[in-house]
PyMOL Python script that loads the backbone (N, CA, C, O; Angstrom):
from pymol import cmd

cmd.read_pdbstr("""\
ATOM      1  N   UNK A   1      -4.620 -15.236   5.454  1.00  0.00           N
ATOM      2  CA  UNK A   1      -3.672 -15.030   6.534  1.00  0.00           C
ATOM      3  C   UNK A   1      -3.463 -13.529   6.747  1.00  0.00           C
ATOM      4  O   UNK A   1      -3.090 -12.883   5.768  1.00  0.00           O
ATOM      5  N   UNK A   2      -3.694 -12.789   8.114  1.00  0.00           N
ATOM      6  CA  UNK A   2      -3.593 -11.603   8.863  1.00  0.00           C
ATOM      7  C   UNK A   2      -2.047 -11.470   8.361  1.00  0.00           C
ATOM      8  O   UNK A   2      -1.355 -12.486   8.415  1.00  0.00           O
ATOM      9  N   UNK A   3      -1.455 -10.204   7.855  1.00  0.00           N
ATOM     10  CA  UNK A   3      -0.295  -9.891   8.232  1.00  0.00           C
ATOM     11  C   UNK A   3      -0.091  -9.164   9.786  1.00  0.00           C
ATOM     12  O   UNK A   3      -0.931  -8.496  10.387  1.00  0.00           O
ATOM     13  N   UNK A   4       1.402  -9.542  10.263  1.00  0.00           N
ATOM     14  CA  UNK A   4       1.592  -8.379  11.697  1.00  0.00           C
ATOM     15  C   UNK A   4       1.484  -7.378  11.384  1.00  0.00           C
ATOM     16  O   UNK A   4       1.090  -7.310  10.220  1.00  0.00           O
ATOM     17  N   UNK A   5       1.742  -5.849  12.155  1.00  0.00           N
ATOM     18  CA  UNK A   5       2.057  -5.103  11.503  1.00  0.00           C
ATOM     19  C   UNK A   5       3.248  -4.666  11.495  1.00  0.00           C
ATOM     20  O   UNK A   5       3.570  -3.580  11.014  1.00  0.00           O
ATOM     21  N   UNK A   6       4.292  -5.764  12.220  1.00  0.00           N
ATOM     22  CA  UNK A   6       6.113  -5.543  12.009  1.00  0.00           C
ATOM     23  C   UNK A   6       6.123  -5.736  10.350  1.00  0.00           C
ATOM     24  O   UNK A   6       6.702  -5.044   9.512  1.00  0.00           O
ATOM     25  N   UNK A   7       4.857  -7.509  10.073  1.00  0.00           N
ATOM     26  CA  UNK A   7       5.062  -7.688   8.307  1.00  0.00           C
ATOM     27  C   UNK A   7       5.148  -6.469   7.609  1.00  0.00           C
ATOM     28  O   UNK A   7       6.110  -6.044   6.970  1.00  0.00           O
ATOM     29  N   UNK A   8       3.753  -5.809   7.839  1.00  0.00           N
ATOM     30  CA  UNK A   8       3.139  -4.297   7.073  1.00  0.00           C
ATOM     31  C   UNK A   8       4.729  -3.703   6.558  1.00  0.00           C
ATOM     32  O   UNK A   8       5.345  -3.692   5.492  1.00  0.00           O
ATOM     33  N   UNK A   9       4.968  -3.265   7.860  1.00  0.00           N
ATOM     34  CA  UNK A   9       6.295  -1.937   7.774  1.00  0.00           C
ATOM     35  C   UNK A   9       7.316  -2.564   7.411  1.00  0.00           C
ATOM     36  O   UNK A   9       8.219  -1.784   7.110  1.00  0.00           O
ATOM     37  N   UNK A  10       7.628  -3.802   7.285  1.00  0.00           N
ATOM     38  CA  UNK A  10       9.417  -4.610   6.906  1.00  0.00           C
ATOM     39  C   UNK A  10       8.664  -4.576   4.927  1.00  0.00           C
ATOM     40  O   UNK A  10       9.281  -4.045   4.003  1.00  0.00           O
ATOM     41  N   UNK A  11       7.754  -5.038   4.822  1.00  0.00           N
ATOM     42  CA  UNK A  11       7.086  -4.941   3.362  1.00  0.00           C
ATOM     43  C   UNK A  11       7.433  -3.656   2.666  1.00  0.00           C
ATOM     44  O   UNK A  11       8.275  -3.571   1.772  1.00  0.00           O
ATOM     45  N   UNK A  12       6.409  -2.233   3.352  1.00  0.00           N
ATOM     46  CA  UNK A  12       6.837  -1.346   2.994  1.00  0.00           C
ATOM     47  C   UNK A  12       7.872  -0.446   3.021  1.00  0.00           C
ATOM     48  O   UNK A  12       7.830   0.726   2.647  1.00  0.00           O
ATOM     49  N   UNK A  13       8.985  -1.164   3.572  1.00  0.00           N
ATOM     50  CA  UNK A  13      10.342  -0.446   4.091  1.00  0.00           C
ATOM     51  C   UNK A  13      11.360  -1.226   2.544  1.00  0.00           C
ATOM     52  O   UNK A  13      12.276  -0.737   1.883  1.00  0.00           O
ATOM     53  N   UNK A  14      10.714  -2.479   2.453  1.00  0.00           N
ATOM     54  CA  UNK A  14      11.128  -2.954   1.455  1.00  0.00           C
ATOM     55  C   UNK A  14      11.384  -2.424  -0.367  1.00  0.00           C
ATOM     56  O   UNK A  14      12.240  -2.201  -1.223  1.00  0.00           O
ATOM     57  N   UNK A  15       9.523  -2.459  -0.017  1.00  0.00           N
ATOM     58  CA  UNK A  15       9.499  -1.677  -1.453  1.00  0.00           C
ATOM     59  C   UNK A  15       9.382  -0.013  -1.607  1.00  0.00           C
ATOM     60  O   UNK A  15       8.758   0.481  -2.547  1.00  0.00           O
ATOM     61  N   UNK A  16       9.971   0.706  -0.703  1.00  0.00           N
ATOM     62  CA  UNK A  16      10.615   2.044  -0.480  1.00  0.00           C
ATOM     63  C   UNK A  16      11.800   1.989  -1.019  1.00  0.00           C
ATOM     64  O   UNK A  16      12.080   2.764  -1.933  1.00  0.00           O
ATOM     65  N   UNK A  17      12.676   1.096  -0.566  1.00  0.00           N
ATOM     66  CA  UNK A  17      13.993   0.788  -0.933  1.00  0.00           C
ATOM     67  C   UNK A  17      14.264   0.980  -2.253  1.00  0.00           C
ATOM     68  O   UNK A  17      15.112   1.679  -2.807  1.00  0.00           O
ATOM     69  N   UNK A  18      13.313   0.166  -2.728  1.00  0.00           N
ATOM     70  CA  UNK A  18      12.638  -0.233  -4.747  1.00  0.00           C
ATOM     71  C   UNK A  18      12.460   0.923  -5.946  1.00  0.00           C
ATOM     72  O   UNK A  18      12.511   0.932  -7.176  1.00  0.00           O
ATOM     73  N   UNK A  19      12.206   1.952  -4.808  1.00  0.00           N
ATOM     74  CA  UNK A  19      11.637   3.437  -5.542  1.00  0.00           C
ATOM     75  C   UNK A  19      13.085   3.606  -6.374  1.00  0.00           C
ATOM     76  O   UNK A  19      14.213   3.225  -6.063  1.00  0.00           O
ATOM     77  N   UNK A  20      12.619   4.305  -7.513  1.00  0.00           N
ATOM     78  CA  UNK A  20      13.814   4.878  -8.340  1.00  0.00           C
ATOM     79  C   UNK A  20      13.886   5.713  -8.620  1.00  0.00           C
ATOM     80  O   UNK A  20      14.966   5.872  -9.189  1.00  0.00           O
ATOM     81  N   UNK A  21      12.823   7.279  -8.564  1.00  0.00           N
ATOM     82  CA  UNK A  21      12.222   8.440  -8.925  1.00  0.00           C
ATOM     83  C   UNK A  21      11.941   8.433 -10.152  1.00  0.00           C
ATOM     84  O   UNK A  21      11.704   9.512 -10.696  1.00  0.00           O
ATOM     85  N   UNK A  22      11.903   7.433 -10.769  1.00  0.00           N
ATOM     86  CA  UNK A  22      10.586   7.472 -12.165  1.00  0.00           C
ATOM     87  C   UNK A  22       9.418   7.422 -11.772  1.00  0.00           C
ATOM     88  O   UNK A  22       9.084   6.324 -11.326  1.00  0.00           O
ATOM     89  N   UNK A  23       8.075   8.825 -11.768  1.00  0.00           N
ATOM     90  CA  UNK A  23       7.353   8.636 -11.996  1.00  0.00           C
ATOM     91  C   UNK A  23       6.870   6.860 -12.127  1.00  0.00           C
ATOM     92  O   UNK A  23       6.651   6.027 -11.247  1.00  0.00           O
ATOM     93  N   UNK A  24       6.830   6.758 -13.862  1.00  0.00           N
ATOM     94  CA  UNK A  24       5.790   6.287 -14.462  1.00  0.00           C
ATOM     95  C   UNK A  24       6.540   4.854 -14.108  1.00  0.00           C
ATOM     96  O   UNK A  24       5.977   3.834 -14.504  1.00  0.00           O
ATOM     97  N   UNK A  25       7.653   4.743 -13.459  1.00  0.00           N
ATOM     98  CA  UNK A  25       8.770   3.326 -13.250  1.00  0.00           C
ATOM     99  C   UNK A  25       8.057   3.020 -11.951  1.00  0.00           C
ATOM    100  O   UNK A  25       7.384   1.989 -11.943  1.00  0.00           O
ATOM    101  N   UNK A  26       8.095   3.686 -10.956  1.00  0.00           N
ATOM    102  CA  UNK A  26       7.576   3.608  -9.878  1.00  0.00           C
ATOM    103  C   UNK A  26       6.160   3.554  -9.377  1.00  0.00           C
ATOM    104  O   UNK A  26       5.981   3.504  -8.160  1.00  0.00           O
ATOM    105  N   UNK A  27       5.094   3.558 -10.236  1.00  0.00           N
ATOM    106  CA  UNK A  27       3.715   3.873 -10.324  1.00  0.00           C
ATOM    107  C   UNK A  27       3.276   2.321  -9.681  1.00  0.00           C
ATOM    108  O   UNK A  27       2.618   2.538  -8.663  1.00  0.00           O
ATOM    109  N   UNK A  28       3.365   1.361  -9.838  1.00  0.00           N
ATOM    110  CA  UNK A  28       3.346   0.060  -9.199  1.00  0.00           C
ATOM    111  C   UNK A  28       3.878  -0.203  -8.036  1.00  0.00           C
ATOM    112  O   UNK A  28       3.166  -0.943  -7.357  1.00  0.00           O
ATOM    113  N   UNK A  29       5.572   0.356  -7.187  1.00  0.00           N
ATOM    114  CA  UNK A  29       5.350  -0.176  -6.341  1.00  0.00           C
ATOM    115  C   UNK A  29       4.807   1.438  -5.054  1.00  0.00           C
ATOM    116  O   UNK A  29       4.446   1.354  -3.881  1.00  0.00           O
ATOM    117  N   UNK A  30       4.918   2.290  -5.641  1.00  0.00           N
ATOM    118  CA  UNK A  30       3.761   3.101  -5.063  1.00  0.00           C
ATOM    119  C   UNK A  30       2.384   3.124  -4.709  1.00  0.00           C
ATOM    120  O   UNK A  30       1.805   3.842  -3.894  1.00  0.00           O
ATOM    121  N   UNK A  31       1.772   1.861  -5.752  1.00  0.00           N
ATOM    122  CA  UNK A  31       0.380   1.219  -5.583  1.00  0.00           C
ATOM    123  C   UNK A  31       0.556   0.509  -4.368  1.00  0.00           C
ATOM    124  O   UNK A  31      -0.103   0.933  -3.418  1.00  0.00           O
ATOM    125  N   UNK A  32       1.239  -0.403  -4.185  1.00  0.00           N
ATOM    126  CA  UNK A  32       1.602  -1.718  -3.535  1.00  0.00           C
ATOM    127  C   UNK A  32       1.860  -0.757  -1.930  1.00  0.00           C
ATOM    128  O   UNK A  32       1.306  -0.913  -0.841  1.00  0.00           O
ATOM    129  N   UNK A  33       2.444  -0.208  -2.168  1.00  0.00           N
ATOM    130  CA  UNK A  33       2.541   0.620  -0.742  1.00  0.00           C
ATOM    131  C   UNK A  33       1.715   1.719  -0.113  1.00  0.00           C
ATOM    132  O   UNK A  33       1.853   2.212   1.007  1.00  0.00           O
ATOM    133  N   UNK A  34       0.852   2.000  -1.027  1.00  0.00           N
ATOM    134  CA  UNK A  34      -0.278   2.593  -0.262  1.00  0.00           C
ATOM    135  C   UNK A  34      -1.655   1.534  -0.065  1.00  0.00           C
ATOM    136  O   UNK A  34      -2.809   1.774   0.291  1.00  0.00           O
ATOM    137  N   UNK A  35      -1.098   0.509  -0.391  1.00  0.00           N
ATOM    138  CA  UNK A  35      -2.540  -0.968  -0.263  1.00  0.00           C
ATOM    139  C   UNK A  35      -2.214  -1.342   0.950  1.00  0.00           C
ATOM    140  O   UNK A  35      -3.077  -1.505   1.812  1.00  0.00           O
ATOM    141  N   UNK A  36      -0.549  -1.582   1.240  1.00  0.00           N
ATOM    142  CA  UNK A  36       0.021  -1.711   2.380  1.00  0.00           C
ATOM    143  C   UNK A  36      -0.586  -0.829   3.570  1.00  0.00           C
ATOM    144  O   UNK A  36      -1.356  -1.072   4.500  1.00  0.00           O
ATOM    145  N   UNK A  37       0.187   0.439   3.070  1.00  0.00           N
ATOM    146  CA  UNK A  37      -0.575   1.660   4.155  1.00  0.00           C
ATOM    147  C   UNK A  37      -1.069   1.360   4.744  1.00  0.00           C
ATOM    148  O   UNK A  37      -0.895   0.997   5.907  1.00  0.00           O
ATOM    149  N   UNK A  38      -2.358   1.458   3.715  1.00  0.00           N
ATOM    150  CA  UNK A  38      -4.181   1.128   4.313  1.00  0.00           C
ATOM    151  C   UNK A  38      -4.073   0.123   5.280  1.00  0.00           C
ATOM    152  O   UNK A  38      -4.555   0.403   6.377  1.00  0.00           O
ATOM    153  N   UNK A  39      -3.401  -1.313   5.104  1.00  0.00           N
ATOM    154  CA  UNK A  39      -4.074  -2.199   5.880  1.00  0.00           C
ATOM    155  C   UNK A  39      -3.401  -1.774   6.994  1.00  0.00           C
ATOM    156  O   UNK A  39      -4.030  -1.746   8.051  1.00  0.00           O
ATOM    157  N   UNK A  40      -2.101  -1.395   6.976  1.00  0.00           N
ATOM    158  CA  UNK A  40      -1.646  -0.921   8.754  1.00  0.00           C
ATOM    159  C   UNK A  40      -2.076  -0.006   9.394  1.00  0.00           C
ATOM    160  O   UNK A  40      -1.886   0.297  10.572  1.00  0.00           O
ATOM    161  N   UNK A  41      -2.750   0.515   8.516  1.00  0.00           N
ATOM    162  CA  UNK A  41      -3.453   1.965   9.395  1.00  0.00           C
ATOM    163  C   UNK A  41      -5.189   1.195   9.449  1.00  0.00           C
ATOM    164  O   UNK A  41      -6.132   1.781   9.980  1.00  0.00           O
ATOM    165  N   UNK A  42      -5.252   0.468   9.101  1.00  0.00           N
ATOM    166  CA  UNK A  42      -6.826  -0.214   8.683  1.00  0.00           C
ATOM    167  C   UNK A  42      -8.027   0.969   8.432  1.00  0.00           C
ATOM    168  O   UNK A  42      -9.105   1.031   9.023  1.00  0.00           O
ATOM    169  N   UNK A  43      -7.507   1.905   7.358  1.00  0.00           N
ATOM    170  CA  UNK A  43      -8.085   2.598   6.309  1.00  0.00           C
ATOM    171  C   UNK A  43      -8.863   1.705   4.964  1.00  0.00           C
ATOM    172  O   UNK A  43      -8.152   0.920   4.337  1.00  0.00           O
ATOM    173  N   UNK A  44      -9.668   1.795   4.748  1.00  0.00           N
ATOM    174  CA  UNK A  44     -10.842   1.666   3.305  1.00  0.00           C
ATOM    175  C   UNK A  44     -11.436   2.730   3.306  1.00  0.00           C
ATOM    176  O   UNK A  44     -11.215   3.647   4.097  1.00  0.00           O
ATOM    177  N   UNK A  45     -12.518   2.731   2.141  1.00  0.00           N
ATOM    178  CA  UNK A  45     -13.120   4.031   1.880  1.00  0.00           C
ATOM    179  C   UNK A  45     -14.472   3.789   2.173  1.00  0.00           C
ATOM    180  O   UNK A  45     -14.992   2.683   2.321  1.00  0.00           O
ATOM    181  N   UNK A  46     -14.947   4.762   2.238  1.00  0.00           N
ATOM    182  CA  UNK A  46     -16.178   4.609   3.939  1.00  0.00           C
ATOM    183  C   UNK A  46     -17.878   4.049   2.154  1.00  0.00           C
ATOM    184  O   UNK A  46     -18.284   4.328   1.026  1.00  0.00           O
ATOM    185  N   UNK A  47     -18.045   3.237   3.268  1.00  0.00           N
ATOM    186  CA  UNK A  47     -19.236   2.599   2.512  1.00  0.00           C
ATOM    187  C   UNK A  47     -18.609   1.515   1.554  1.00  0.00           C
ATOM    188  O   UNK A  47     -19.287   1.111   0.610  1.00  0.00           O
ATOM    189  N   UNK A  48     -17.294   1.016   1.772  1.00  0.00           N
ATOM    190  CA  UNK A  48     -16.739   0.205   0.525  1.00  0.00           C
ATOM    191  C   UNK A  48     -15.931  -1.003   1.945  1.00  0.00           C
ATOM    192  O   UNK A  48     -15.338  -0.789   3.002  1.00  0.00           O
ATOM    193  N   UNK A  49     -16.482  -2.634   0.945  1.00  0.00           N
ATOM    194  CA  UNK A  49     -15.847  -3.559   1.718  1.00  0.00           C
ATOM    195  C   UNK A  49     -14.761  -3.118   0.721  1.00  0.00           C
ATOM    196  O   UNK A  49     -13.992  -2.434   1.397  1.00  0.00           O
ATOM    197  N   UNK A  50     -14.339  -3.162  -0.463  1.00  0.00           N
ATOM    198  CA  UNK A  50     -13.520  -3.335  -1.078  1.00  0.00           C
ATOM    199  C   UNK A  50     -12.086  -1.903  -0.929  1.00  0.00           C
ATOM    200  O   UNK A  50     -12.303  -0.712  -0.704  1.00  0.00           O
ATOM    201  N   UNK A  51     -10.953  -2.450  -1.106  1.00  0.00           N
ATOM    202  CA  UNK A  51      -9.855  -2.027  -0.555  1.00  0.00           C
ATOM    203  C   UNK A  51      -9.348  -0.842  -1.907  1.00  0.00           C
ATOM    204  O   UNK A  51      -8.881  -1.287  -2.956  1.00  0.00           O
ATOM    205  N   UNK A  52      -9.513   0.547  -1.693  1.00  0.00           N
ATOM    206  CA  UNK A  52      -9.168   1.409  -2.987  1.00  0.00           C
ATOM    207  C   UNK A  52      -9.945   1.693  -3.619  1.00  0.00           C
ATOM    208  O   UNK A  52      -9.656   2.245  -4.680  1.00  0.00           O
ATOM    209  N   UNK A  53     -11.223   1.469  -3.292  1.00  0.00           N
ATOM    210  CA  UNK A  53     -12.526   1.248  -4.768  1.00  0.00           C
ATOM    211  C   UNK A  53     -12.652   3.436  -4.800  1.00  0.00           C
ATOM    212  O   UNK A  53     -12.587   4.221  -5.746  1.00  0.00           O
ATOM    213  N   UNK A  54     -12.791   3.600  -3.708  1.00  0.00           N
ATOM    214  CA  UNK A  54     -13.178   5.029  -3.404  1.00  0.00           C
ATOM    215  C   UNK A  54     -12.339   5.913  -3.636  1.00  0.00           C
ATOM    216  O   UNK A  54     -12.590   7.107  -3.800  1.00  0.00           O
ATOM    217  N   UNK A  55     -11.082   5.299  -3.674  1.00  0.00           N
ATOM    218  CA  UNK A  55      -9.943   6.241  -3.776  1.00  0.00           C
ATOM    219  C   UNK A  55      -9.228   6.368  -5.444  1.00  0.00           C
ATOM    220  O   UNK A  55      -8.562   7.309  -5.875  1.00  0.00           O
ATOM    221  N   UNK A  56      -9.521   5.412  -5.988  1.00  0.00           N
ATOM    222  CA  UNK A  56      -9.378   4.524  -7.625  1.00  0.00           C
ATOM    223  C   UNK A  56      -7.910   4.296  -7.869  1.00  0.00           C
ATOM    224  O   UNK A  56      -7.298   4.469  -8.923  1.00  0.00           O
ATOM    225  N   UNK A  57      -7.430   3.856  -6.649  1.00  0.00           N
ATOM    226  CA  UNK A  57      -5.531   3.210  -6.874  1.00  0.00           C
ATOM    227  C   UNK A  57      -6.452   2.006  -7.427  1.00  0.00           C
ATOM    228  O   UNK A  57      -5.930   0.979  -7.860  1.00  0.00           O
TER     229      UNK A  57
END
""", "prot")
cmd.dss("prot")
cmd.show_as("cartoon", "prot")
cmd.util.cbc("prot")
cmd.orient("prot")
């Protein structure tokens, strides 16, 4: 299932909220929101089906 991209941004507005300024606390949903990113901006890394492979989140 396609997310919208109202889903994308209510998701990542979500887990923004979540942040706590720990570094190493926050390292997960900082993952989760740049996976997000990507798909609303429909960024991958060039020569890769796979989502992050190029970037190594």
């Amino acid at each position: 299932m396609e997310l919208t991209k109202e889903q994308l941004e209510s998701q990542i507005a979500e887990l923004n909220s979540k942040l706590t300024g720990d570094m190493f606390a926050d390292m997960e949903i900082k993952d989760q929101i740049h996976n997000l990113t990507m798909k609303l901006n429909g960024v991958k890394p060039m020569d890769s089906h796979f989502d992050c492979v190029g970037c190594g989140s």
